[in-house]
mmJSON file of the N, C-alpha and C atoms, coordinates in Angstrom:
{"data_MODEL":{"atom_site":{
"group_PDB":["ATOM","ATOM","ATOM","ATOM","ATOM","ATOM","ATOM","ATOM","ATOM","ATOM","ATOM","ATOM","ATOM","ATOM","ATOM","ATOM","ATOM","ATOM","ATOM","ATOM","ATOM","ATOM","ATOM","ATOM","ATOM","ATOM","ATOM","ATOM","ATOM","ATOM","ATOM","ATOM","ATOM","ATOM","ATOM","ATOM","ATOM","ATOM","ATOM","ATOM","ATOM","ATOM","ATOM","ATOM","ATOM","ATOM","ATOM","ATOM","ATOM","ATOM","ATOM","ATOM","ATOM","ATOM","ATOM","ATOM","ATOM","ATOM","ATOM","ATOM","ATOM","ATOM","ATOM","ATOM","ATOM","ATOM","ATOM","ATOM","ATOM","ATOM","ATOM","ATOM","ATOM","ATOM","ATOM","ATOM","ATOM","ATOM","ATOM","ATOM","ATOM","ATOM","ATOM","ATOM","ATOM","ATOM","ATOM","ATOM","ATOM","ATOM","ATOM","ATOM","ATOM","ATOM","ATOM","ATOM","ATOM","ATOM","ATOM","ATOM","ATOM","ATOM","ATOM","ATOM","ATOM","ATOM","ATOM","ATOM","ATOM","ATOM","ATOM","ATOM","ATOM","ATOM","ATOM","ATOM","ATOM","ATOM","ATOM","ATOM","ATOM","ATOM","ATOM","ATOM","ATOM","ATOM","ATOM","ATOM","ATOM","ATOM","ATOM","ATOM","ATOM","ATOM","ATOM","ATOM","ATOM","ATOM","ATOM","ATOM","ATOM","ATOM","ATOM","ATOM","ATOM","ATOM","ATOM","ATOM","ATOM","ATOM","ATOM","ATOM","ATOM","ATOM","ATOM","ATOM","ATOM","ATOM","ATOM","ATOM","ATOM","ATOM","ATOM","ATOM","ATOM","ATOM","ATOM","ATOM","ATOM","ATOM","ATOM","ATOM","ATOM","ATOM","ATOM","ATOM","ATOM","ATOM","ATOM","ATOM","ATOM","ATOM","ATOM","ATOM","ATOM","ATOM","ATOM","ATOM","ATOM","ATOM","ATOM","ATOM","ATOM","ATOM","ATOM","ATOM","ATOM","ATOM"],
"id":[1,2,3,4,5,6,7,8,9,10,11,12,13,14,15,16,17,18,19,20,21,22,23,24,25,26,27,28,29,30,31,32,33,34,35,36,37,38,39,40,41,42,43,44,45,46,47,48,49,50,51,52,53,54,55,56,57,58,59,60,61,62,63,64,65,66,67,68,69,70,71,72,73,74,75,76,77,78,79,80,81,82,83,84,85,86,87,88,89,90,91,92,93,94,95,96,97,98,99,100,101,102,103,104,105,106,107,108,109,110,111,112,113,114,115,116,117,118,119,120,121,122,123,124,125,126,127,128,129,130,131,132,133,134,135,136,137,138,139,140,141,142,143,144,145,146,147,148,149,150,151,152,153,154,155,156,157,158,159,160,161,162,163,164,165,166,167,168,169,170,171,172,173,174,175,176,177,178,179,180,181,182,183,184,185,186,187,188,189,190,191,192,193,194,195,196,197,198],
"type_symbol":["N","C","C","N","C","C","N","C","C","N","C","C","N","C","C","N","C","C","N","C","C","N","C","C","N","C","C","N","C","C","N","C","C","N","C","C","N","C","C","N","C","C","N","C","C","N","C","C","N","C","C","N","C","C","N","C","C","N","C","C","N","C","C","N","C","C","N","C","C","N","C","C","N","C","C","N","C","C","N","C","C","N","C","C","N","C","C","N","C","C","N","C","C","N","C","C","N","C","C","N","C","C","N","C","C","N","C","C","N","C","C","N","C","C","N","C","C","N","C","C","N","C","C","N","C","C","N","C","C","N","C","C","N","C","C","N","C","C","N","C","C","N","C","C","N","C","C","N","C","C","N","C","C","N","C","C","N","C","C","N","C","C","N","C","C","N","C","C","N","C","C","N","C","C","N","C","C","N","C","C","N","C","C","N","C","C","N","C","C","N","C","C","N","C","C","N","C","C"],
"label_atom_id":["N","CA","C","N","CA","C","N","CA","C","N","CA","C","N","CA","C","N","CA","C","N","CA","C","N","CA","C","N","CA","C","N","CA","C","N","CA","C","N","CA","C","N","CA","C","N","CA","C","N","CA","C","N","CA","C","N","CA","C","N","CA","C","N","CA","C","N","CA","C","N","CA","C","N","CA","C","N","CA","C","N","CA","C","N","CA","C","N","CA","C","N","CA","C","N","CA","C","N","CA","C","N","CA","C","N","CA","C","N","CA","C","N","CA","C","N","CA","C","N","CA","C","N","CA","C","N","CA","C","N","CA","C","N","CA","C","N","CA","C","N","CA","C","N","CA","C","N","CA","C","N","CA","C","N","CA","C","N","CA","C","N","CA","C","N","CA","C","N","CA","C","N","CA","C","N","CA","C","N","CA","C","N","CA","C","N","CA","C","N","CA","C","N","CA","C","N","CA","C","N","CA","C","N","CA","C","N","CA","C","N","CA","C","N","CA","C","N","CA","C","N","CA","C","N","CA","C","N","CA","C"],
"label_alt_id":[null,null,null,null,null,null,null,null,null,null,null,null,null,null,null,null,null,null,null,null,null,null,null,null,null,null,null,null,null,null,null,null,null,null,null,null,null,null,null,null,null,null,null,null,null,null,null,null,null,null,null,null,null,null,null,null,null,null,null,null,null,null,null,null,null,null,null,null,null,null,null,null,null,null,null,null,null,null,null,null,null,null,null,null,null,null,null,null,null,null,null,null,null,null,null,null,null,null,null,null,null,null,null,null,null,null,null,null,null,null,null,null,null,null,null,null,null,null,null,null,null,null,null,null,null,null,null,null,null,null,null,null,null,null,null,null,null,null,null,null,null,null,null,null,null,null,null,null,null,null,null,null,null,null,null,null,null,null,null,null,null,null,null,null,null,null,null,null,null,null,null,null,null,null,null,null,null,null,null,null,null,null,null,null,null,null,null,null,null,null,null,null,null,null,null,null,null,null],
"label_comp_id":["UNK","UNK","UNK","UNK","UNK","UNK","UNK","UNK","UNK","UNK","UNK","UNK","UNK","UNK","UNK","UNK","UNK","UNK","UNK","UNK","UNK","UNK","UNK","UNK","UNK","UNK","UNK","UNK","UNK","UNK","UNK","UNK","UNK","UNK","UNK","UNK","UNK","UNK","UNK","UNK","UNK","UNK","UNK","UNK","UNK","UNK","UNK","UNK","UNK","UNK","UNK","UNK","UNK","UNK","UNK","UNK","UNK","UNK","UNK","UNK","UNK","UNK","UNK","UNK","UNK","UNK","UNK","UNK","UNK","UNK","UNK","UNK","UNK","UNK","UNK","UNK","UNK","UNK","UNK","UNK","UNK","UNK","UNK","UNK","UNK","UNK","UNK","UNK","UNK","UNK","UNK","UNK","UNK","UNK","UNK","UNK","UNK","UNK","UNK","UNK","UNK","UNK","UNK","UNK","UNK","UNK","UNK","UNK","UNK","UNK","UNK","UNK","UNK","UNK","UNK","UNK","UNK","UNK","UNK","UNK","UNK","UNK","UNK","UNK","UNK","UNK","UNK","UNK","UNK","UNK","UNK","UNK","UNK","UNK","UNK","UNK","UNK","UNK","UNK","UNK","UNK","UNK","UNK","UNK","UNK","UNK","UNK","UNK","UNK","UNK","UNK","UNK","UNK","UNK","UNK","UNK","UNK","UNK","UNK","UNK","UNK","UNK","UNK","UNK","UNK","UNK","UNK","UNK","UNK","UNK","UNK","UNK","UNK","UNK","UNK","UNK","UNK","UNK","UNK","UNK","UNK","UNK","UNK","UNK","UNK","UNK","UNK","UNK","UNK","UNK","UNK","UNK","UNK","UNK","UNK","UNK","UNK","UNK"],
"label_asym_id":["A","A","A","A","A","A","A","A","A","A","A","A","A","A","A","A","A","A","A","A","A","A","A","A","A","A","A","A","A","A","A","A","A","A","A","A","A","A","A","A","A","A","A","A","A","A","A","A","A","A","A","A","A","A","A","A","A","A","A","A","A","A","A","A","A","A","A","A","A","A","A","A","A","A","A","A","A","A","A","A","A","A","A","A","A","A","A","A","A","A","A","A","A","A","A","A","A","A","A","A","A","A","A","A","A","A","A","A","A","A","A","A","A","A","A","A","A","A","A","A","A","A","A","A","A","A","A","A","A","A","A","A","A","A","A","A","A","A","A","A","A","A","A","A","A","A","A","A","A","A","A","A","A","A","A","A","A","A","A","A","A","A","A","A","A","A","A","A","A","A","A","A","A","A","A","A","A","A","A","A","A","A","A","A","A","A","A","A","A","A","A","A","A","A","A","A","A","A"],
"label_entity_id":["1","1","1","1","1","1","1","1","1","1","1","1","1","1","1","1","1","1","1","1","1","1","1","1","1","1","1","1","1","1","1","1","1","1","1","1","1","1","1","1","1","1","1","1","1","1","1","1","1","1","1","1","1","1","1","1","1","1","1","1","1","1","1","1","1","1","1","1","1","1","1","1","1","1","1","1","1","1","1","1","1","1","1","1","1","1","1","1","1","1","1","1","1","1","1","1","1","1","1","1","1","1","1","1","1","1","1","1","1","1","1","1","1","1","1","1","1","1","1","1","1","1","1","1","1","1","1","1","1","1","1","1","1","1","1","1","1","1","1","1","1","1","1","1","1","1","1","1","1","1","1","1","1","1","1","1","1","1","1","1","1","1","1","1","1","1","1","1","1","1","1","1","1","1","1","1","1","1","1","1","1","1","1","1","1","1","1","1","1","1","1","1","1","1","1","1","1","1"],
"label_seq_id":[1,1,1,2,2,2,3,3,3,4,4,4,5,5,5,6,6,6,7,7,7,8,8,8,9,9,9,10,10,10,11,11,11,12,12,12,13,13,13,14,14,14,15,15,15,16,16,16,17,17,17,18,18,18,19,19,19,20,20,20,21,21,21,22,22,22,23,23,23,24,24,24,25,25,25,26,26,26,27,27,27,28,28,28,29,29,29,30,30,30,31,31,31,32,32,32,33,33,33,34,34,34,35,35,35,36,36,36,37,37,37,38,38,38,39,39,39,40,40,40,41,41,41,42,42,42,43,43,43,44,44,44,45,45,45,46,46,46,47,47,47,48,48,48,49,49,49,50,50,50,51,51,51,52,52,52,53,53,53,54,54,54,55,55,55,56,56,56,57,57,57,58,58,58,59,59,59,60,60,60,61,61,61,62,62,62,63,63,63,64,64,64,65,65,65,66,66,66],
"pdbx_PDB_ins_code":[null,null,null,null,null,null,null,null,null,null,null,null,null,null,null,null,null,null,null,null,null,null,null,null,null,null,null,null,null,null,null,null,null,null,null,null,null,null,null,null,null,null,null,null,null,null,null,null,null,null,null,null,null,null,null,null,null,null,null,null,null,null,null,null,null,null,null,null,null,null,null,null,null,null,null,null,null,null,null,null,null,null,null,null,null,null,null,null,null,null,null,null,null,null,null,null,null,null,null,null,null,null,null,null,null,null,null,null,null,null,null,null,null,null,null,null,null,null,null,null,null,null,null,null,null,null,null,null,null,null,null,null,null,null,null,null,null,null,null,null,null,null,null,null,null,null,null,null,null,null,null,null,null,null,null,null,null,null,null,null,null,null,null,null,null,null,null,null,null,null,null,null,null,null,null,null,null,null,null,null,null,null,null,null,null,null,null,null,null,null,null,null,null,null,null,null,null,null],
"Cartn_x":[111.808,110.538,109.425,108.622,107.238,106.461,105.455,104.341,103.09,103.453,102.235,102.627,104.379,104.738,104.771,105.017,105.292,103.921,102.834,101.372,101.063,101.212,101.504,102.235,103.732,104.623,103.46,102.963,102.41,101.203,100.559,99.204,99.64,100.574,100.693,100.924,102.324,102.787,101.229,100.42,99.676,99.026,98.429,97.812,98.213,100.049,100.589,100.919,100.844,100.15,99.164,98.008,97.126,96.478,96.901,97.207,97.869,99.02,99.526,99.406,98.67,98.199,96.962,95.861,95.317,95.267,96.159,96.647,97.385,98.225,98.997,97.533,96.424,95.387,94.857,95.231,94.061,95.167,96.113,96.674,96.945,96.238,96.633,95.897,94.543,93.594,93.734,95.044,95.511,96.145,95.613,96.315,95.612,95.606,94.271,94.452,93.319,93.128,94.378,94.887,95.913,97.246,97.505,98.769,99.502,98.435,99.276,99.046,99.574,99.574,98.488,98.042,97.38,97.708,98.239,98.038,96.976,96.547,96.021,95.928,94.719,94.787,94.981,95.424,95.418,94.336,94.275,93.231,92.964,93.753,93.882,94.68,94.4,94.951,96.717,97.862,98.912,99.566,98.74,99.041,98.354,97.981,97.111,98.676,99.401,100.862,101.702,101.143,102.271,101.714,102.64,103.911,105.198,104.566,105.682,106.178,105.6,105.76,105.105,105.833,105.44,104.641,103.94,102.871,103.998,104.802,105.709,106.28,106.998,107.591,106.479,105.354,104.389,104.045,103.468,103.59,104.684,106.024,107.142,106.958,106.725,106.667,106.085,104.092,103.009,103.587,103.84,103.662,104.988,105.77,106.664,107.531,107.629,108.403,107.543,105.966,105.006,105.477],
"Cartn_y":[70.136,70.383,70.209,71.457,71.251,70.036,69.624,68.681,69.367,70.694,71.319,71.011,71.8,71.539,70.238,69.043,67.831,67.027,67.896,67.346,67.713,69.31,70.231,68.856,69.147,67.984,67.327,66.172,65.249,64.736,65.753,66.229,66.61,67.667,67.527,66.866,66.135,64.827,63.953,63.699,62.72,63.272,64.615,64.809,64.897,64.783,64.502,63.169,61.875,60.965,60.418,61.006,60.88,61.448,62.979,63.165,62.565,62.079,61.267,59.843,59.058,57.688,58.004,59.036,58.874,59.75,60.261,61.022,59.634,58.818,57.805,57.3,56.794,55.293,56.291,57.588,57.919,57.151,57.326,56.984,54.993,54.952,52.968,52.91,53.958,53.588,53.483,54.074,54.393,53.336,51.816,51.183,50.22,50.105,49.436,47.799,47.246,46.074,44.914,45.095,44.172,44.643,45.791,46.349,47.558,47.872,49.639,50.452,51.414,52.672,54.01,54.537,55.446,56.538,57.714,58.907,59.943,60.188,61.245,62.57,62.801,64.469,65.336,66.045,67.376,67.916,68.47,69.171,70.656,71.116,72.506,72.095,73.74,73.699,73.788,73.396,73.061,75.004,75.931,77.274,77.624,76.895,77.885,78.006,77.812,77.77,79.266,79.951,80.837,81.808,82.584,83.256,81.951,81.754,80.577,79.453,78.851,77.527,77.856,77.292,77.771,76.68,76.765,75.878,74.47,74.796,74.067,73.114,73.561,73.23,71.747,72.515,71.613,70.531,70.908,69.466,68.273,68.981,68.394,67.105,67.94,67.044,66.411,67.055,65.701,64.429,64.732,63.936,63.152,63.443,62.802,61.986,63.13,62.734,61.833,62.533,61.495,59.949],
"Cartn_z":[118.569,117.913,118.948,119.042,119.963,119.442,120.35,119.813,118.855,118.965,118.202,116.713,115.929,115.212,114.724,115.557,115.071,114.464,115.344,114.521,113.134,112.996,111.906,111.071,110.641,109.858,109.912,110.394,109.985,109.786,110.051,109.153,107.719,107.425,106.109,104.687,105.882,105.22,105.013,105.756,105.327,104.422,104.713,102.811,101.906,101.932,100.704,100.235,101.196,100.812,100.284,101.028,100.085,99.181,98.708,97.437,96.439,96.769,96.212,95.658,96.499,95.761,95.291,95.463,94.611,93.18,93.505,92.199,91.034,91.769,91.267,90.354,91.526,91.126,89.637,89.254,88.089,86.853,87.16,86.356,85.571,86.659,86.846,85.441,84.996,83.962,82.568,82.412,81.178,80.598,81.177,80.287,79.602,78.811,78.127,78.286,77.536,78.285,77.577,76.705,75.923,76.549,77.005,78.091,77.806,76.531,75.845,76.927,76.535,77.714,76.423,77.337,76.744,77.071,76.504,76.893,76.818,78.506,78.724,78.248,77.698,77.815,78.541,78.308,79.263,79.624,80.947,81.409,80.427,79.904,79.93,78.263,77.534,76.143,76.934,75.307,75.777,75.671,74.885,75.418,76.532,77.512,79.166,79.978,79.49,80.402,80.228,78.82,78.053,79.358,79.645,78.725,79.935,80.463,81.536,81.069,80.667,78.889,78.225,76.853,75.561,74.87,74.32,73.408,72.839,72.471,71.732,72.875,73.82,75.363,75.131,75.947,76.357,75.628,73.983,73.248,73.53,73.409,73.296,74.614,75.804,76.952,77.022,76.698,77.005,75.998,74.615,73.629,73.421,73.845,73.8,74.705,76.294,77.481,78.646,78.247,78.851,78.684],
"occupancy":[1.0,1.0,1.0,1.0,1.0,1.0,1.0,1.0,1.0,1.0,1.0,1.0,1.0,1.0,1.0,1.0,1.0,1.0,1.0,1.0,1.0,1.0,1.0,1.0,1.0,1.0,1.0,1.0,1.0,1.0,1.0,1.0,1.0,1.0,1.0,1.0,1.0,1.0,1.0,1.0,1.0,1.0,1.0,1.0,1.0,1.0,1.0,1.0,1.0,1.0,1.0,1.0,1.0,1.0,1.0,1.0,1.0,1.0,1.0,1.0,1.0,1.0,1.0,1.0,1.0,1.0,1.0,1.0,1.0,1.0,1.0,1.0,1.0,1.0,1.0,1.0,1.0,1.0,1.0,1.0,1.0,1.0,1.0,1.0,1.0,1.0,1.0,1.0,1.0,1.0,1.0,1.0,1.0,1.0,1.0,1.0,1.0,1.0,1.0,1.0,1.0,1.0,1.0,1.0,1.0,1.0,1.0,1.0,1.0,1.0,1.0,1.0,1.0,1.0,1.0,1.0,1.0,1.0,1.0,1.0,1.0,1.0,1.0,1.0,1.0,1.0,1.0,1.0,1.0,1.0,1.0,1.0,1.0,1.0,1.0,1.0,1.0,1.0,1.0,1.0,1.0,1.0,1.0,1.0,1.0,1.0,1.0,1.0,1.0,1.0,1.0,1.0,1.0,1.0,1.0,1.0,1.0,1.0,1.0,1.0,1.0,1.0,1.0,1.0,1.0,1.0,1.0,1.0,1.0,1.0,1.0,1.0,1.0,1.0,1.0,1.0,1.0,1.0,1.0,1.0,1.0,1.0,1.0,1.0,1.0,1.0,1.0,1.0,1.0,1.0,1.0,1.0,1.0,1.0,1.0,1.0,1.0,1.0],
"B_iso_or_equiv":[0.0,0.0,0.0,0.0,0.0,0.0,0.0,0.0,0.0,0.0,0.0,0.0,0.0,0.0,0.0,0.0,0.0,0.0,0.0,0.0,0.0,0.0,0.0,0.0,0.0,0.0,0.0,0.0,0.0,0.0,0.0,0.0,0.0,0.0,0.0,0.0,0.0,0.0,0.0,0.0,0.0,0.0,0.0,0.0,0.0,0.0,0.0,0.0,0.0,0.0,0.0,0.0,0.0,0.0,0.0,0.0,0.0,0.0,0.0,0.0,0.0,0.0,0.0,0.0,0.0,0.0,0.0,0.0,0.0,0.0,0.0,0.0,0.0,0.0,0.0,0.0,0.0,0.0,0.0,0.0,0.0,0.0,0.0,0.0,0.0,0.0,0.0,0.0,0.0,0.0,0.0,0.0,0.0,0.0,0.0,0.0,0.0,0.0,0.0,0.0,0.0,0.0,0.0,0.0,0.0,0.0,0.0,0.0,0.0,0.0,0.0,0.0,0.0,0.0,0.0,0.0,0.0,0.0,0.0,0.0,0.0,0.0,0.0,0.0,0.0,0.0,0.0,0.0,0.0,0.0,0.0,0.0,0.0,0.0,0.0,0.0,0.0,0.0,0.0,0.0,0.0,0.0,0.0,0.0,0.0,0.0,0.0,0.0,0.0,0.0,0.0,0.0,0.0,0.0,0.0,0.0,0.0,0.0,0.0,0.0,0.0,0.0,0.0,0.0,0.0,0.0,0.0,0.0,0.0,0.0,0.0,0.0,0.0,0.0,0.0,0.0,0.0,0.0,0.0,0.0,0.0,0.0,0.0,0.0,0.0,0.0,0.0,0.0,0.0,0.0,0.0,0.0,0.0,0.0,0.0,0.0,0.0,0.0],
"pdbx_formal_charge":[null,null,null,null,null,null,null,null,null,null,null,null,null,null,null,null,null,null,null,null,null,null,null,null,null,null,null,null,null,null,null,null,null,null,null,null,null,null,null,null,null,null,null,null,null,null,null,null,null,null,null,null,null,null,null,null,null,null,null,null,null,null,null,null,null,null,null,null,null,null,null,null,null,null,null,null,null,null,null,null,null,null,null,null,null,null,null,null,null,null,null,null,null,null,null,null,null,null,null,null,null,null,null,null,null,null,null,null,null,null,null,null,null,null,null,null,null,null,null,null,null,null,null,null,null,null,null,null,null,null,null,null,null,null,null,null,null,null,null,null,null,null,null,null,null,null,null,null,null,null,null,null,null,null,null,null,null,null,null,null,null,null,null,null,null,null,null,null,null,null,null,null,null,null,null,null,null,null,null,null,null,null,null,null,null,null,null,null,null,null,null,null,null,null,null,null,null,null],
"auth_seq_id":[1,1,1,2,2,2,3,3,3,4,4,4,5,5,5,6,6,6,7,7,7,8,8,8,9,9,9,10,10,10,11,11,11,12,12,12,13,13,13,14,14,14,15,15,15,16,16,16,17,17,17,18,18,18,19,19,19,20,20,20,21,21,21,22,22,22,23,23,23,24,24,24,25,25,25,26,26,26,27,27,27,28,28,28,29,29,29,30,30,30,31,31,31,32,32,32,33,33,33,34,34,34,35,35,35,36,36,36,37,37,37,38,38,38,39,39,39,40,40,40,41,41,41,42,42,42,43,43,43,44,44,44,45,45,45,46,46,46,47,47,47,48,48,48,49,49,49,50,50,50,51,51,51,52,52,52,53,53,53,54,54,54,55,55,55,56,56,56,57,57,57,58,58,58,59,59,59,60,60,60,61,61,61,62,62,62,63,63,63,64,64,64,65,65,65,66,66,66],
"auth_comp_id":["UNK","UNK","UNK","UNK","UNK","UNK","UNK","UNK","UNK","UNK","UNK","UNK","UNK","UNK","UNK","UNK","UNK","UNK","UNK","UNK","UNK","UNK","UNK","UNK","UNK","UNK","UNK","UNK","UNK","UNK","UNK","UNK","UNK","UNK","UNK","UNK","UNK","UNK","UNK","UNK","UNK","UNK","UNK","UNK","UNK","UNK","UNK","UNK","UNK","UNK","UNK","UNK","UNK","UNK","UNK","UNK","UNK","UNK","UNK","UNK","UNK","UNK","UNK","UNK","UNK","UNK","UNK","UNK","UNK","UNK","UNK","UNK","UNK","UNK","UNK","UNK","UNK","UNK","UNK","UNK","UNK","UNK","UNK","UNK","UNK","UNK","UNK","UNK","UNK","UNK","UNK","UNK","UNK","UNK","UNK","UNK","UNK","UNK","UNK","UNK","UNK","UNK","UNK","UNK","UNK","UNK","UNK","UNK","UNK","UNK","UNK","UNK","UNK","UNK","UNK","UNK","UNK","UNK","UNK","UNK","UNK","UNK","UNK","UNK","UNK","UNK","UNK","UNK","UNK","UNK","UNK","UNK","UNK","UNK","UNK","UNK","UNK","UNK","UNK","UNK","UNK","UNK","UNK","UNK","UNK","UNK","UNK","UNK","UNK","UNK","UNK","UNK","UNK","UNK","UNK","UNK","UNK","UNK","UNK","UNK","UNK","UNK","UNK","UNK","UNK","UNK","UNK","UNK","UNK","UNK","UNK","UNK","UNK","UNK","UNK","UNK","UNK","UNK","UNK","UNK","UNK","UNK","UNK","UNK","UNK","UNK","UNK","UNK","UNK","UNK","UNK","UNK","UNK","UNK","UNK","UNK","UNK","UNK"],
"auth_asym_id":["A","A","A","A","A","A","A","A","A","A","A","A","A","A","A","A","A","A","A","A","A","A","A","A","A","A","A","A","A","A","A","A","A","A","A","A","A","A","A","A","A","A","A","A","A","A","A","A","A","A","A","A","A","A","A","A","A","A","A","A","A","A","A","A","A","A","A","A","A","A","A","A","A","A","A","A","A","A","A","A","A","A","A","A","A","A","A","A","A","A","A","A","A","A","A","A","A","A","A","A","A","A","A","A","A","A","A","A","A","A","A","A","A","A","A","A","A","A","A","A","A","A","A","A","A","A","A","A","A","A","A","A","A","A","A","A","A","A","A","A","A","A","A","A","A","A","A","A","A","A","A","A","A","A","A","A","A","A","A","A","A","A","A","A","A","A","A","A","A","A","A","A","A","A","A","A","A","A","A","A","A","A","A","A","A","A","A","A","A","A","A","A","A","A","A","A","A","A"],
"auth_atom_id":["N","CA","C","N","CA","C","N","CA","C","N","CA","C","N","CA","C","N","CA","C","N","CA","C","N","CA","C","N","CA","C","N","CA","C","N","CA","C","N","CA","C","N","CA","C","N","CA","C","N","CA","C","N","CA","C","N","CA","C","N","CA","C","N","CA","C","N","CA","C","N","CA","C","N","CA","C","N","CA","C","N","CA","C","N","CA","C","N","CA","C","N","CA","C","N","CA","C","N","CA","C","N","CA","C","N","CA","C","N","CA","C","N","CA","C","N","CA","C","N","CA","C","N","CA","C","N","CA","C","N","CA","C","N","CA","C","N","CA","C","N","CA","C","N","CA","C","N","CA","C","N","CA","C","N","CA","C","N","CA","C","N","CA","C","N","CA","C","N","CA","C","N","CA","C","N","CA","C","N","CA","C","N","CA","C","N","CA","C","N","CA","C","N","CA","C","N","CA","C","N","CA","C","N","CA","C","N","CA","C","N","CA","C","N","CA","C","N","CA","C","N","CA","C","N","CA","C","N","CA","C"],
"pdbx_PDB_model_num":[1,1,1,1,1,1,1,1,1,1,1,1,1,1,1,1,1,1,1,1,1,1,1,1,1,1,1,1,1,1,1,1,1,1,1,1,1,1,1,1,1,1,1,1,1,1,1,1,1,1,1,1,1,1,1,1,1,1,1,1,1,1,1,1,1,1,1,1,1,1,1,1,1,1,1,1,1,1,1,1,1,1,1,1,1,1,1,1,1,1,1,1,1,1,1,1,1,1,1,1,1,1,1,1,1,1,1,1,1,1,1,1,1,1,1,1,1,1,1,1,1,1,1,1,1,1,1,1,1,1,1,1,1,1,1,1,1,1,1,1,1,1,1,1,1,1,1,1,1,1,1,1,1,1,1,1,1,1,1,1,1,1,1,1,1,1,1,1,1,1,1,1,1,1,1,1,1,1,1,1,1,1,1,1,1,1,1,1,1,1,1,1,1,1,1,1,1,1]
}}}
């Protein structure tokens, strides 16, 4: 592997680190102050997915597999 590539790799890797924890920290908020968990809304209605997931799919997952 050149040194050009190996900067590449790890430049990326690091913004998928830190995409990643702070994608994690939004989540730290959802838990309320006695220790429930809250579920988040969705950004987007649970049909902005169709025709790729189905309205139904999506409930199933946020509301349940969340």
């Amino acid at each position: 592997m050149e040194k050009r590539d190996f900067l590449k790799t790890m430049a990326i890797g690091g913004l998928g680190l830190a995409t990643t924890s702070s994608w994690a920290s939004t989540f730290e908020t959802n838990y309320l102050e006695n220790g429930d968990y809250k579920l988040p809304k969705l950004p987007y209605a649970y049909n902005a997915l169709e025709p790729y997931i189905d309205e139904q799919t999506m409930r199933l997952h946020h509301s349940k597999h969340h």
